[in-house]
C-alpha angles and dihedrals in degrees: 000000000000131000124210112205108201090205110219121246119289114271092029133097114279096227091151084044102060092034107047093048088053094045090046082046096057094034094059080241143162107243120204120177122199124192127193126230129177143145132172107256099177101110081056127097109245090254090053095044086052097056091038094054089055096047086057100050083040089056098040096048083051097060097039092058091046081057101046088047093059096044095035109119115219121286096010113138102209121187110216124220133200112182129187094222141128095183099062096183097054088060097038084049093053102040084041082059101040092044100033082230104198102215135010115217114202134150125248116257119194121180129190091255108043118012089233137040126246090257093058099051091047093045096045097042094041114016107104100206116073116281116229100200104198121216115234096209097056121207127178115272121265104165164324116282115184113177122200141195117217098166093097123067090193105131088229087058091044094052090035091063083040088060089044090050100052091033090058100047089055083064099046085052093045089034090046086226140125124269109220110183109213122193117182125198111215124236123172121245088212095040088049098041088056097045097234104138121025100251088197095054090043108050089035083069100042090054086058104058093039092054098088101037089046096056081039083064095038091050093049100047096033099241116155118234097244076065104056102089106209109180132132136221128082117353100224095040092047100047082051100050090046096049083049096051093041091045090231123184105200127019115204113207139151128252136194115192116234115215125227143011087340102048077064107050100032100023110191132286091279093054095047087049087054087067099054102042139082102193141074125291136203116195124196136189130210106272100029092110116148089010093084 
């Protein structure tokens, strides 16, 4: 297994940092850190532009290595790279695709203005290895939390909650925490608040048809009944509210990326769950298996 820690920016916390060496450490895996670095030269002569290029990659290495040096557990061999590069997730894309890196470890970066930064969107829509989304505010772990969506009965969904649910339980045995499963049924505010459909009736029936193939899930990965997580609402602000409750650390889910306009203004269930929550979260997409 390797893990590709995306370091935050110099002079900020290294929240990827500390958080991707500790996870390689207790996955028995490979750790690799790559920094950006990157400044207009134009206004330099080709043999300037040269040297000062050099002196910035110098400087940043350097400080890289001083970090990692600092956050870096016992026993854990870590490759340092320094890339010339302004559009970080095309290189993380592209190194992500040569290496089969399992997992990509990068902190969350909310502006005023979108609650993400374009690098996030990109990583977490078109990257193909995992996304770790590091929280910014770190608790202590408590647990495992895998949510899953039942609802489709499209083959690709269905293998895709079978590979949350596995990945998240590697990480509750690494982590030494509890896996908790969490399905939520979903049940419009504004439906609800209008009552035009009776919530109780129809989650009542949905409970129904999920049972089976929820203790099916539960049988096959292992998981105790006090630790399957059946609720309804809205699915961002109930995973959150769950992780919350269960002070959970890192939250595995699946995510599809949307294209267009709307894949920028709406974003899918994994990004609006981004902006609830205050843990970690992992973010798969169908066909990673094995890669998680």
């Amino acid at each position: 297994m390797s893990v590709l820690i995306v370091a935050d920016r110099e002079g900020e916390e290294q929240i990827a940092l500390a958080r991707g060496l500790e996870l390689a450490k207790a996955m028995g895996a490979d750790a690799e850190v790559v920094g950006f670095c990157y400044e207009s030269l134009a206004s330099l002569d080709l043999v300037h532009r040269h040297e000062a290029k050099r002196q910035l990659l110098a400087k940043r290495r350097e400080s890289l290595a001083a970090l990692i040096e600092e956050y870096r557990p016992a026993d854990l061999d870590v490759e340092l790279i320094v890339a010339w590069d302004k559009l970080v997730h095309l290189w993380v894309d592209a190194h992500a695709h040569r290496t089969g890196s399992d997992v990509v470890v990068r902190t969350a970066h909310r502006s005023e203005t979108f609650l993400y930064t374009p690098t996030d969107w990109h990583l977490l829509r078109e990257c193909e290895a995992p996304v770790l989304i590091a929280a910014d505010h770190w608790h202590p772990t408590r647990s495992i939390v895998a949510a899953v969506d039942l609802a489709s009965h499209s083959h690709v969904k269905q293998d895709l909650n079978d590979t949350i649910i596995a990945t998240a339980k590697r990480y509750a045995e690494a982590l030494d925490n509890p896996l908790h499963l969490v399905y939520v049924i979903h049940v419009s505010t504004v439906l609800k608040d209008l009552h035009l459909m009776d919530v109780d009736a129809h989650v009542e029936k949905v409970r129904g048809q999920m049972g089976p193939l929820l203790a099916d899930l539960a049988s096959t990965h292992g998981l105790p009944e006090d630790r399957i997580h059946v609720e309804h609402g809205e699915v961002a602000d109930v995973i959150a509210a769950v992780a919350e409750r269960l002070e959970a650390q890192l939250v595995v889910m699946g995510t599809v990326g949307r294209q267009g306009l709307n894949a920028k203004l709406i974003g899918n269930t994994a990004e609006r769950v981004l902006t609830r929550l205050g843990t970690d979260v992992l973010a798969l997409k169908p066909g990673i298996a094995g890669r998680a």
